[in-house]
C-alpha positions in Angstrom: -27.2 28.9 -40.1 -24.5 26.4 -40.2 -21.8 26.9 -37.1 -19.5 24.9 -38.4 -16.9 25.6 -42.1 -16.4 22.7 -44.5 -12.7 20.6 -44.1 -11.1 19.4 -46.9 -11.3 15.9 -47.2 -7.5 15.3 -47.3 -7.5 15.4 -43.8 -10.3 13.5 -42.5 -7.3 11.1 -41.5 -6.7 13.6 -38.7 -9.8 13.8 -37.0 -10.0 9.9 -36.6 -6.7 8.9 -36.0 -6.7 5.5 -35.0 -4.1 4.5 -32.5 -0.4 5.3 -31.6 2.4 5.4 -34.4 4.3 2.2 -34.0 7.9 0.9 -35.5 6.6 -2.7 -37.4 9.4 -5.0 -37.8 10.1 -8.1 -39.9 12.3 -10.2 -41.0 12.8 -12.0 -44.1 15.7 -13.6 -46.0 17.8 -13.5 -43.1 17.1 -9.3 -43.2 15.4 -7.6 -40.1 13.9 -4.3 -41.1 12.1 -1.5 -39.0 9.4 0.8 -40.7 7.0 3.7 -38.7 3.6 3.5 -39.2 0.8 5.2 -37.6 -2.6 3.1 -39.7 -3.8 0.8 -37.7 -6.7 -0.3 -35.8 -8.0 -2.7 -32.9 -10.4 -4.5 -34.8 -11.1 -7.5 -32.5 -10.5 -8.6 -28.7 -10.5 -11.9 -28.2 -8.0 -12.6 -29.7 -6.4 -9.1 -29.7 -7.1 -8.5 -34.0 -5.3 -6.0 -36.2 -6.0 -4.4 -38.8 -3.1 -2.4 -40.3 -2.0 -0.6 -44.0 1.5 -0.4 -45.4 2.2 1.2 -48.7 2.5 -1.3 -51.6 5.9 -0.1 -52.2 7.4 -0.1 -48.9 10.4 -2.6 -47.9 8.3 -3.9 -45.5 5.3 -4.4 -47.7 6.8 -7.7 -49.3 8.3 -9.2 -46.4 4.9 -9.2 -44.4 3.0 -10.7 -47.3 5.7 -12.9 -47.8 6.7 -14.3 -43.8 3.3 -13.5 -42.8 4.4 -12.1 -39.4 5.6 -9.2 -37.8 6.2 -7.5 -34.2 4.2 -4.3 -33.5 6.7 -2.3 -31.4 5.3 0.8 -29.4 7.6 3.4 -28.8 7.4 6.5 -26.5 7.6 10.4 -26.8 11.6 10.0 -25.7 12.1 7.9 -29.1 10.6 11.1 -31.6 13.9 11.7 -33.6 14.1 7.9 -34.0 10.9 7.3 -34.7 11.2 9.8 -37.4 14.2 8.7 -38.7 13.2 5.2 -39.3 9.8 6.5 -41.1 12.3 8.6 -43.8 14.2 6.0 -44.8 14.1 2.5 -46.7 15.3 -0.7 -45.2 16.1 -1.8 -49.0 19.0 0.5 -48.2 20.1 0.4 -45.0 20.5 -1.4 -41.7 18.0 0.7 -39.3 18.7 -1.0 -36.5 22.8 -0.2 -37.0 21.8 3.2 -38.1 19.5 4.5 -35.2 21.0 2.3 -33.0 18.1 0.0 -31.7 18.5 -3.3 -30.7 16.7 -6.1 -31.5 15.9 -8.9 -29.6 14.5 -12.2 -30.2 10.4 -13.0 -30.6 9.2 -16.4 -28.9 6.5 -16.6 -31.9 7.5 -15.2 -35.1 10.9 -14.3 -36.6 10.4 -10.7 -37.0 12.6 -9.0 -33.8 11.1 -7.2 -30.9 12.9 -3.8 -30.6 14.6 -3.4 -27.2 14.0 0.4 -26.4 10.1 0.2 -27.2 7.5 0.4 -24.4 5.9 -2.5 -25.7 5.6 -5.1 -28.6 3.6 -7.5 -29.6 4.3 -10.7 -31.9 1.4 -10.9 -34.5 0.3 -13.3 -37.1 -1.0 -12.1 -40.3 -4.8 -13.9 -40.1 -6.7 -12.3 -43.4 -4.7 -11.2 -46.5 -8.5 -10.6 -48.1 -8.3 -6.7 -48.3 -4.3 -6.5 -49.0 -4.6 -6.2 -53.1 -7.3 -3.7 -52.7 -6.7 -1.6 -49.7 -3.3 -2.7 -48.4 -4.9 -3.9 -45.2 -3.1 -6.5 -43.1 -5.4 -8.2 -40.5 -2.9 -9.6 -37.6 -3.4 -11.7 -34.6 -1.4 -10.8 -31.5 0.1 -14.1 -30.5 2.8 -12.7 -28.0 2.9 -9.5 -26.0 5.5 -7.5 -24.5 5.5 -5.0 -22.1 8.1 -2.3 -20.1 7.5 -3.3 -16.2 9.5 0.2 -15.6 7.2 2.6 -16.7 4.2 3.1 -15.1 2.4 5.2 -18.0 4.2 5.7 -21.4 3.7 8.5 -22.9 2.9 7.4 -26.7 3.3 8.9 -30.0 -0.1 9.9 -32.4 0.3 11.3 -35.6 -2.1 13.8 -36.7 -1.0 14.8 -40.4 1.7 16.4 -41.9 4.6 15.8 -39.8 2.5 17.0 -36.2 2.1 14.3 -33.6 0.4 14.8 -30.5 1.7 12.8 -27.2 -0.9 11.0 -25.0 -1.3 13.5 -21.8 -3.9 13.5 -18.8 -5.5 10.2 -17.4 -9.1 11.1 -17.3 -11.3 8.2 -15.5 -15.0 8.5 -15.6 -17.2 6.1 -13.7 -20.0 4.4 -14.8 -23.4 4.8 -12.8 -25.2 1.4 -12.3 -29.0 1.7 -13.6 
């Protein structure tokens, strides 16, 4: 007898969710913009790969297939309402770094801006544009990254479905026995 009831399919996405919800940003046309996302994926180590989807009809869409570059900026618990914010609206419309007051600052690597008040960034290189008119999927490089000397842990951001995140807790380390 099966222990276990059937899940709808629409949310699979919430049983593998792949890594911390992150504020992309890129410039193009002398414009920076800001967008949340929460699909993306380590995908390769050496060197640090990518692999991340934006909606075809986001702001941001065009001006990382365009510039082909972008800075992956990882924000903490403290930056929720922000983080929010910035994923309900559309750069086409406004200035989000005026509007939820974030500051950017200047990459060494790409043009896209690194965004002051995030725990880390990282400059990336679109690598692999193969899967982006099927599946949306950006592969990116990291060529530069960034990091918060301050905080000893940060306390990240995961989006589970539906408007529910869930923040990274308890440090668990296992060790490895030898054979």
């Amino acid at each position: 007898m099966q222990t276990k009831k059937p899940l709808s399919l629409l949310k699979v996405y919430q049983l593998i969710e792949p890594g911390p919800v992150v504020m992309l940003t890129t410039a193009y046309k002398g414009k920076q913009n800001i967008m949340t996302m929460a699909w993306l994926t380590m995908i390769g180590f050496k060197p640090p790969l990518i692999a991340c989807v934006l909606g075809k009809k986001k702001y941001s869409f065009a001006a990382l297939k365009k510039t082909k570059e972008c800075v992956i900026n990882i924000p903490t618990v403290e930056l929720i309402e922000t983080v929010m914010g910035v994923g309900n609206t559309t750069g086409s419309e406004i200035d989000k770094f005026k509007k939820f007051e974030l500051t950017p600052e200047p990459a060494t690597l790409v043009d896209a801006p690194i965004i002051k008040e995030c725990y880390a960034s990282l400059e990336c290189k679109v690598v692999d544009t193969k899967m982006v008119s099927k599946y949306n999927m950006f592969i990116l490089e990291v060529v530069k990254a960034w990091i918060t000397p301050r905080k000893k842990r940060a306390r990240t951001i995961h989006h589970i479905g539906s408007g529910v995140f869930v923040v990274d807790g308890e440090i668990i380390k296992a060790r490895f026995k030898k054979k």
